[in-house]
C-alpha positions, 0 to 999 in steps of 0.5 A: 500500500502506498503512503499518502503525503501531506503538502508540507511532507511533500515541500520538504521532500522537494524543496519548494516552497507551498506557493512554487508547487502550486504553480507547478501543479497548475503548469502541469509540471508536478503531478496533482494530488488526491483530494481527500475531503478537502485536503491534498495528498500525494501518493509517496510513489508519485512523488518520488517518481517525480523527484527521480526523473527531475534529477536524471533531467538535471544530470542529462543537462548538466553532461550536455553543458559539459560536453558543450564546454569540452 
């Protein structure tokens, strides 16, 4: 069974602050959470998934810049 975040365990997972996350909800650049009556939750799962590609990301970029560079 996965776990259900609340939004300041997934700030602090992260690294944004609640307004930053909002607008990257909005944007579609990090997945929505569950409503849950009416509070927000993540699935512990989708959040990490997210956390793991945004570093393969950040790390494909950082080698094309090295290889620009190079």
């Amino acid at each position: 069974m996965d776990i259900l975040l609340k939004e300041k365990e997934v700030y602090e997972i992260v690294g944004f602050k609640q307004s930053k996350l909002r607008h990257m909800v909005i944007a579609g650049e990090f997945p929505a959470p569950m409503k849950l009556g009416n509070r927000n939750r993540w699935k512990q799962s989708v959040v990490n998934k997210w956390v793991e590609e945004a570093i393969e990301i950040d790390g494909n970029s950082q080698q094309l810049l090295s290889g620009l560079t190079a």
